[in-house]
ROROVEX-108706 format. One line per 3 residues: number of its first residue (from 1); for each residue x, y, z of C-alpha. Coordinates in Angstrom, 1 decimal, always signed. Layout:
NUM	X/Y/Z | ...
end
This chain:
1	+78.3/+21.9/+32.6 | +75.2/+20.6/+30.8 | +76.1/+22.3/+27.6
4	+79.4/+20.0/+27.1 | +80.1/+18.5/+23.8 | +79.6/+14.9/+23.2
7	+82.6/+12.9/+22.6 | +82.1/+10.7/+19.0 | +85.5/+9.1/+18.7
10	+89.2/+9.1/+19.8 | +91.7/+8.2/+17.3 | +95.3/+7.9/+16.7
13	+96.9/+8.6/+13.4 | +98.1/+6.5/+10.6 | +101.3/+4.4/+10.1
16	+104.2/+6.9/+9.3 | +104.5/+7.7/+5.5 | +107.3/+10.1/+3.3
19	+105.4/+13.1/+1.7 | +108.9/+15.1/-0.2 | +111.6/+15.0/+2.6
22	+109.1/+14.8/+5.6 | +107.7/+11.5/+7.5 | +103.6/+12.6/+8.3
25	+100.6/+10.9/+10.0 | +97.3/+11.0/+8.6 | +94.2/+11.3/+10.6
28	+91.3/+12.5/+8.2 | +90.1/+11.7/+6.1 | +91.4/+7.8/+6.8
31	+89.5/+7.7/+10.1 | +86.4/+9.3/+9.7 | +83.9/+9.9/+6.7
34	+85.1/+12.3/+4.3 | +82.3/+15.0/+5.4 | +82.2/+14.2/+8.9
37	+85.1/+17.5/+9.8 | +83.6/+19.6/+6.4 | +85.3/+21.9/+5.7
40	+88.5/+20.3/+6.8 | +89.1/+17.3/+4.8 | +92.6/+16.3/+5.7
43	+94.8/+16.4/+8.2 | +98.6/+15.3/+8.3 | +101.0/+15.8/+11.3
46	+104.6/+15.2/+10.8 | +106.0/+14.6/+13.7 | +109.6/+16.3/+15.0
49	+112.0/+15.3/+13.0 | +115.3/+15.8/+13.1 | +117.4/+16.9/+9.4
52	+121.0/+17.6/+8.8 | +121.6/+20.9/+7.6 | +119.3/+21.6/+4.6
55	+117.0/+24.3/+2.6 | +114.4/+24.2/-0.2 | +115.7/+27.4/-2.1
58	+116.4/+26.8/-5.5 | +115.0/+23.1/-5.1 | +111.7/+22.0/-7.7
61	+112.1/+18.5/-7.1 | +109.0/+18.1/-5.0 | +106.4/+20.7/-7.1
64	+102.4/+19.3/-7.3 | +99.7/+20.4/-8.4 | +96.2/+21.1/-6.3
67	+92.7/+22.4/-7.1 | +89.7/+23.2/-5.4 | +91.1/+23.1/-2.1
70	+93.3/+25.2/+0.6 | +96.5/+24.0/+1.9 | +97.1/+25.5/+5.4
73	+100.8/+24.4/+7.0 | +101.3/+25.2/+10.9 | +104.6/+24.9/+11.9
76	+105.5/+24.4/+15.9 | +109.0/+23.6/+15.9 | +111.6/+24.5/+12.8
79	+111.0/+26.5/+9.5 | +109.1/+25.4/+6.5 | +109.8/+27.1/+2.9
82	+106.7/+27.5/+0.2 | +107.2/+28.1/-3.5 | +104.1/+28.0/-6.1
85	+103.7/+28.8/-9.7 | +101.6/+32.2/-9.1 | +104.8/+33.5/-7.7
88	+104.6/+33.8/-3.8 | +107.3/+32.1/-1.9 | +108.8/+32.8/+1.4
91	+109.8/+31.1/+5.0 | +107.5/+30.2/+7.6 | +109.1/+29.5/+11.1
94	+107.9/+28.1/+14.3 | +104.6/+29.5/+15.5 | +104.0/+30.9/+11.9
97	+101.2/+29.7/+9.4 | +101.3/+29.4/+5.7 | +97.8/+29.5/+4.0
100	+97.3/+28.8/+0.3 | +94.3/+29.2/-2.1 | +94.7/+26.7/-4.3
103	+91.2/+27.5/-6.0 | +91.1/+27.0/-9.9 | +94.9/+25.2/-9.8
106	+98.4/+26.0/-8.7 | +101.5/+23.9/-8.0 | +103.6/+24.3/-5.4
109	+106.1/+22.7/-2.9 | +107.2/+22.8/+0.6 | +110.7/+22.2/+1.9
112	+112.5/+21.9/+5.9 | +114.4/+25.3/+6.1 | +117.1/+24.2/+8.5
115	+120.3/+25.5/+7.0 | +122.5/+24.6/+9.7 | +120.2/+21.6/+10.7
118	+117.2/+20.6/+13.5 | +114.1/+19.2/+13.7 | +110.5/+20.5/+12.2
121	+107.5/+19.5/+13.6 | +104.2/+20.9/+11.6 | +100.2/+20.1/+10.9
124	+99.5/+20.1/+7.1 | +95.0/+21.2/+6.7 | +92.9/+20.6/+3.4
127	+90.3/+23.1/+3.6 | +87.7/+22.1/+1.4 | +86.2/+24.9/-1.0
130	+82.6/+25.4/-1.3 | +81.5/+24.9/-5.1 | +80.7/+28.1/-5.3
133	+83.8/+29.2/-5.1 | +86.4/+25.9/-6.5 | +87.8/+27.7/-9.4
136	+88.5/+30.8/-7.2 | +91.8/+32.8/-8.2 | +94.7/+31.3/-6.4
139	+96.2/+33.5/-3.3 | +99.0/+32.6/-0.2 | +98.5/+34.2/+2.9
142	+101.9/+34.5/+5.4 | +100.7/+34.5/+9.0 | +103.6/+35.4/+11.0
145	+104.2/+35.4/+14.6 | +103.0/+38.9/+14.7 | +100.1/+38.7/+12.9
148	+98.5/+36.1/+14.8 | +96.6/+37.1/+18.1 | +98.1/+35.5/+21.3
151	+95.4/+35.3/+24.1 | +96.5/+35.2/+28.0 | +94.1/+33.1/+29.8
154	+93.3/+33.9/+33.7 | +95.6/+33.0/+36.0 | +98.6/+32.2/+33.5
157	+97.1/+29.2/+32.8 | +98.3/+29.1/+29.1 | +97.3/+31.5/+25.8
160	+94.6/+30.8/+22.9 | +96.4/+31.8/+19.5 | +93.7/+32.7/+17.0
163	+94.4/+31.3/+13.5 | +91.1/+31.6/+11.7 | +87.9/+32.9/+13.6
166	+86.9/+35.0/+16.7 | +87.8/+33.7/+20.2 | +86.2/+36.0/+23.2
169	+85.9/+38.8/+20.6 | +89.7/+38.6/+19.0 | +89.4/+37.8/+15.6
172	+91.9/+35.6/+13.9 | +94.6/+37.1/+10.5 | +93.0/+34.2/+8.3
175	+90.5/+34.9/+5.2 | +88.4/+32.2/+4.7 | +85.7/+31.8/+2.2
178	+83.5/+29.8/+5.0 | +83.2/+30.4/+8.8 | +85.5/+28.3/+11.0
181	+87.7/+28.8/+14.3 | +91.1/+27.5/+14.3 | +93.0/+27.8/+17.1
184	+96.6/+27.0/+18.6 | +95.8/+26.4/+22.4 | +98.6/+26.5/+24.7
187	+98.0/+25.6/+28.7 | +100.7/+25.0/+31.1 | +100.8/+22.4/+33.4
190	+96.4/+22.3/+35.2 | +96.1/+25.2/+33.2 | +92.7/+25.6/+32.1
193	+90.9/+27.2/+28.9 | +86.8/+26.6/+27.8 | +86.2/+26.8/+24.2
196	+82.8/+27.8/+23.2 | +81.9/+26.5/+19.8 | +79.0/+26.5/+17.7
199	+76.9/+23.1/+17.7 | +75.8/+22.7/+14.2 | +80.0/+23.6/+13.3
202	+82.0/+20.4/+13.0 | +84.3/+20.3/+15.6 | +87.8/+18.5/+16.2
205	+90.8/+18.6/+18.7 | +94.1/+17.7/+17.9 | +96.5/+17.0/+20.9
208	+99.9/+17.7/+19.6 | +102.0/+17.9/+23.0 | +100.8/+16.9/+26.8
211	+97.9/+14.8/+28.3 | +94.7/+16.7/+28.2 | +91.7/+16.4/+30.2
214	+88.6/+17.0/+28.6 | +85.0/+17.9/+30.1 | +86.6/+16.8/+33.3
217	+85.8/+12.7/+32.1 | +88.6/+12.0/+29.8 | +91.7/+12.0/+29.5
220	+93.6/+12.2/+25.6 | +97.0/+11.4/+25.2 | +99.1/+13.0/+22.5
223	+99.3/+12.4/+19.1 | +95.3/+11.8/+19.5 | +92.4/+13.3/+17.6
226	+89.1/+13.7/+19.3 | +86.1/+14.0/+17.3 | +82.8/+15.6/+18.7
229	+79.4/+15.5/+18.5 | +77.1/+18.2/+17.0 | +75.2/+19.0/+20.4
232	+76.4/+21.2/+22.8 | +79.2/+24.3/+23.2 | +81.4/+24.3/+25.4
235	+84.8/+22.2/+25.7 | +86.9/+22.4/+29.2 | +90.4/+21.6/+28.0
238	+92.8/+21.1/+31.2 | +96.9/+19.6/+30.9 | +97.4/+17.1/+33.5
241	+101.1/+15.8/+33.2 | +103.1/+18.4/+31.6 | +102.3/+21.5/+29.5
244	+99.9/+20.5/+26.5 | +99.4/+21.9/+23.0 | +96.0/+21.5/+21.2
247	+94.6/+22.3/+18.0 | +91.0/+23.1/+17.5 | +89.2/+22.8/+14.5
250	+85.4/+24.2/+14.3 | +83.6/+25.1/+10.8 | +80.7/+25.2/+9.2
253	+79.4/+22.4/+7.0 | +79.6/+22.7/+3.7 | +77.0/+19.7/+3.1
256	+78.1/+19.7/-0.3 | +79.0/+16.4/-2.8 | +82.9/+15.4/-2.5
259	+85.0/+14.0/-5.1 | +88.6/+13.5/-4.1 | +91.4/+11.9/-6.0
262	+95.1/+12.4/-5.7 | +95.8/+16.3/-5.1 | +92.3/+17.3/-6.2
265	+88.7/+17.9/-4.1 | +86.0/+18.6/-6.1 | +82.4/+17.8/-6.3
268	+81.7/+15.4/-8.8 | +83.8/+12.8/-11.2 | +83.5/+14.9/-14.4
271	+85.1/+17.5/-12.7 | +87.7/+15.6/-11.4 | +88.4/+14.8/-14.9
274	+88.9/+18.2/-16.0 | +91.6/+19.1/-13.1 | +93.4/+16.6/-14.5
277	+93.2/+17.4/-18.0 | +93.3/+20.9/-17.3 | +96.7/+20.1/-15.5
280	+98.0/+17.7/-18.4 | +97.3/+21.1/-20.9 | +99.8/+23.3/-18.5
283	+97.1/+25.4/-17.1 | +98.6/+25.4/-13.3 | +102.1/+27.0/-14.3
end
């Protein structure tokens, strides 16, 4: 196809590091320039990892603060358990999606929910919020299994599962306060799907599971991140090996300044300042 995206860059993720009881990878920002995925600013994987039996209820060993961002949590293998000071709480299980507001400030944690023990495998998302709306009211959204849309591709070559977005006219359970796509692509073994994205969206690809051929030129490993370039539409995602699992990223830049430190985004220093103090003075309980 002439319309294919552009390749920018491949990259694998960071060094192993312990965020609470789980061992993650980063691969943005520490890769790429801070605005080069807007609105997604970071991206963490922790890998499967195995636990013996244990549960986050009751636990507030591991509570943080955030502001001006959204924390979204994926989970693909194993449960996940969210607690924040605005009161929402709950389990998230494999194929489920935990979406926080973190807007004007909150603190919260996040726990393995394995009672009788296994392994949890999950992407952690900073989405970044437009100024306009930084010191929004904090909110959680719980995307279970049955809330998210699971598209059958021709042929049973695999299924889309729309996160955040419209894919082929389904639209995904996700509010966002800027448009993006985020999808959970699934293909089994030469399964095909083509993903037809916006080219002024910033747009990423995360291979989580499998060897993935893309545009019919190259072939990504897992565990890789592929970065495009804003030119062209359409993707042609097709497992080689083994059945793959991809996440795609695509959203609309938010072009605005960024000032990040610790658990806050915002958009200059001053305001930076202010989380914290605003943190210090007990305004996030």
């Amino acid at each position: 196809m002439e319309n294919y995206k552009q390749i920018e860059q491949i990259f694998g993720g960071s060094e192993p590091f312990q965020v609470g009881d789980f061992q993650v990878k980063n691969y943005l920002p520490k890769y790429s320039d801070p605005q080069r995925m807007s609105p997604f600013f970071l991206m963490d994987h922790g890998p499967s990892m195995t636990f013996a039996a244990i549960s986050g209820k009751g636990r507030t060993d591991g509570l943080h603060p955030h502001r001006g961002i959204e924390t979204v949590s994926i989970v693909f293998e194993g449960s996940i358990t969210h607690f924040d000071t605005k009161g929402n709480g709950g389990t998230i299980n494999k194929d489920e999606v935990q979406w926080m507001t973190a807007g004007s400030g909150i603190q919260h944690m996040e726990f393995p929910e394995l009672p009788e023990g296994g392994a949890v495998d999950f992407v952690q998302l900073w989405i970044n919020l437009p100024k306009v709306h930084k010191l929004t009211g904090p909110k959680y959204q719980s995307l279970s299994i049955d809330k998210i849309p699971n598209v059958s591709l021709q042929d049973q070559e695999g299924t889309v599962r729309v996160i955040a977005g419209e894919y082929n006219g389904i639209i995904g359970p996700a509010s966002t306060f800027t448009p993006m796509n985020m999808y959970d692509v699934r293909l089994n073994r030469n399964g095909k799907a083509t993903m037809s994205l916006r080219s002024d969206y910033n747009t990423g690809i995360f291979i989580l599971k499998g060897s993935v051929e893309i545009n019919e030129e190259r072939n990504v490993s897992a565990q890789q991140f592929v970065l495009f370039k804003n030119e062209g539409e359409d993707i042609l995602l097709k497992a080689t090996s083994e059945n793959a699992i991809i996440l795609v990223l695509n959203g609309e830049p938010l072009n605005e300044p960024i000032a990040h430190r610790g658990p806050f985004v915002m958009n200059t220093e001053e305001e930076l300042i202010q989380a914290y103090k605003d943190y210090q003075d007990g305004l996030f309980d």
